[in-house]
C-alpha positions as CSV (number, residue, x, y, z in Angstrom):
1,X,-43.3,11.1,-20.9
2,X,-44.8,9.0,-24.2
3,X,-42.8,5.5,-22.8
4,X,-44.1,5.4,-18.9
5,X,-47.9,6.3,-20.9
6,X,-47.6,3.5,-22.7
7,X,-46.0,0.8,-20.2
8,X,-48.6,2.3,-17.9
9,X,-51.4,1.4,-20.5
10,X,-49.5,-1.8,-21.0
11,X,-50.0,-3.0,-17.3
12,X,-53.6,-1.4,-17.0
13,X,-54.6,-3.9,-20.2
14,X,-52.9,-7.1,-18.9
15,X,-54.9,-6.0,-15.5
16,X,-57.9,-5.7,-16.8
17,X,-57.3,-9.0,-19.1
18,X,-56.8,-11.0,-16.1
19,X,-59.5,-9.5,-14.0
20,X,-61.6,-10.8,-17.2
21,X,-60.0,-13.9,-17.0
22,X,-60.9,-14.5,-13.7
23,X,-64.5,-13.8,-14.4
24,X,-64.6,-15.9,-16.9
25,X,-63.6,-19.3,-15.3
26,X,-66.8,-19.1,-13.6
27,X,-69.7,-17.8,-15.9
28,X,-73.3,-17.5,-14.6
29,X,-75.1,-20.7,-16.0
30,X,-78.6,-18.4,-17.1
31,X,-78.6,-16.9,-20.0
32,X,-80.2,-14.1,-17.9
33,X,-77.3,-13.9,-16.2
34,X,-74.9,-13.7,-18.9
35,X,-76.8,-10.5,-20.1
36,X,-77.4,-8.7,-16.8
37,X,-73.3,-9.5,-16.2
38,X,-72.7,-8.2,-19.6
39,X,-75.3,-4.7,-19.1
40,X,-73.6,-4.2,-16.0
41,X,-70.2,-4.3,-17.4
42,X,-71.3,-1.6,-20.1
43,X,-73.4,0.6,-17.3
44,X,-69.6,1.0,-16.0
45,X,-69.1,3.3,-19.2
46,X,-71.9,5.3,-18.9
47,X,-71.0,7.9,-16.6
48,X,-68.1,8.7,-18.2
49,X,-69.6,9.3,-21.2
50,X,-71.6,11.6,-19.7
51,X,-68.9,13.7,-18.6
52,X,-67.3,13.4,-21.2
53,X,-70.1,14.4,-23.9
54,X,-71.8,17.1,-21.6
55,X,-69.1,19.2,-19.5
56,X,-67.6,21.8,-20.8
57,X,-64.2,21.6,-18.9
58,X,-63.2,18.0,-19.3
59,X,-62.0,16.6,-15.8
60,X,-59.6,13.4,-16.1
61,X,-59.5,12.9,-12.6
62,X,-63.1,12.4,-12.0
63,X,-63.5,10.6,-15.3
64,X,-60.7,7.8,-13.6
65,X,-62.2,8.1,-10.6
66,X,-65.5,7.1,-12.0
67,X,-63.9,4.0,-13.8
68,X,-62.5,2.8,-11.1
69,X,-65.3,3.3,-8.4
70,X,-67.2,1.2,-11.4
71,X,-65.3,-1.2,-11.3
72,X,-64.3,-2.1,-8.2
73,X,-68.3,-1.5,-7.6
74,X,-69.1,-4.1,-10.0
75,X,-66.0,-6.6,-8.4
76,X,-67.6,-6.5,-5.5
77,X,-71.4,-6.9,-6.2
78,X,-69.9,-9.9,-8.4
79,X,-67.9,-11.9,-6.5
80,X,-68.5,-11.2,-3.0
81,X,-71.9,-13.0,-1.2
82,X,-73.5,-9.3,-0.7
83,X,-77.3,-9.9,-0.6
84,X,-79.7,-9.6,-3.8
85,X,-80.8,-6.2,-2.3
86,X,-78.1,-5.3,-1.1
87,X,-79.2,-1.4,-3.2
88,X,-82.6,-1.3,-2.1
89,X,-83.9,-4.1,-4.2
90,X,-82.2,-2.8,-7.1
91,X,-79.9,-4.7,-10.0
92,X,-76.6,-3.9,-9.3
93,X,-75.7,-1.3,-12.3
94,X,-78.1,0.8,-10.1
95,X,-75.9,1.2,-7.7
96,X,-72.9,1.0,-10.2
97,X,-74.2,4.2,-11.4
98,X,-74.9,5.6,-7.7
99,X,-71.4,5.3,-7.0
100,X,-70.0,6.9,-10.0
101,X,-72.1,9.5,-10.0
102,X,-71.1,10.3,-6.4
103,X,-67.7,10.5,-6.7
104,X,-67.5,12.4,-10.3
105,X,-69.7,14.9,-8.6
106,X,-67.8,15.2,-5.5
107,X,-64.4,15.6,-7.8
108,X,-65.9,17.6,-10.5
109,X,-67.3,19.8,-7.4
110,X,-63.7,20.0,-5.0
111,X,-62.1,21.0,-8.4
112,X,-64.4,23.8,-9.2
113,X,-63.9,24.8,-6.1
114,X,-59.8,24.8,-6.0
115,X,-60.0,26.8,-9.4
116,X,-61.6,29.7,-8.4
């Protein structure tokens, strides 16, 4: 139903909001580190995308999935202590995109799978 769609969006956007908040009250003090926070925030988007602009049969499940793994990928790496290498010497959106990637595919895959 069109009302629990948009309460739901409702409570996903003051979420998020707050989650930015948060993040905000204690920015990185580098420039450098304002724009790797900031590329990492968009790398969240990119797998999506993907999915989005290159499959033909559109899967909203790993698409929220992906989101989410981002995300709470990105929480993590941020404001945890995990070590600088903590992907194998990589910048986090590395292993941002890792994630995603593994977890659209293993959706995208189980659903192929329970279609035919």
């Amino acid at each position: 139903d069109l009302k629990k769609q948009v309460l739901y969006g409702r409570i996903i956007i003051v979420v998020l909001s707050l989650i930015a908040l948060g993040l905000a009250y204690a920015p990185p003090k580098a420039i450098f580190s304002i724009v790797k926070l900031a590329f990492t925030g968009y790398s969240i988007l990119f797998i999506p995308t993907v999915i989005i602009l290159f499959l033909r049969q559109k899967n909203n499940v790993a698409l929220n999935a992906s989101l989410i793994t981002g995300v709470v990928v990105f929480l993590i790496s941020y404001c945890t202590p995990v070590p600088a290498n903590w992907f194998f010497g990589f910048e986090p959106f590395i292993g941002i995109l890792f994630f995603q990637s593994l977890i659209s595919a293993i959706i995208i895959k189980a659903g192929k799978k329970r279609s035919t």
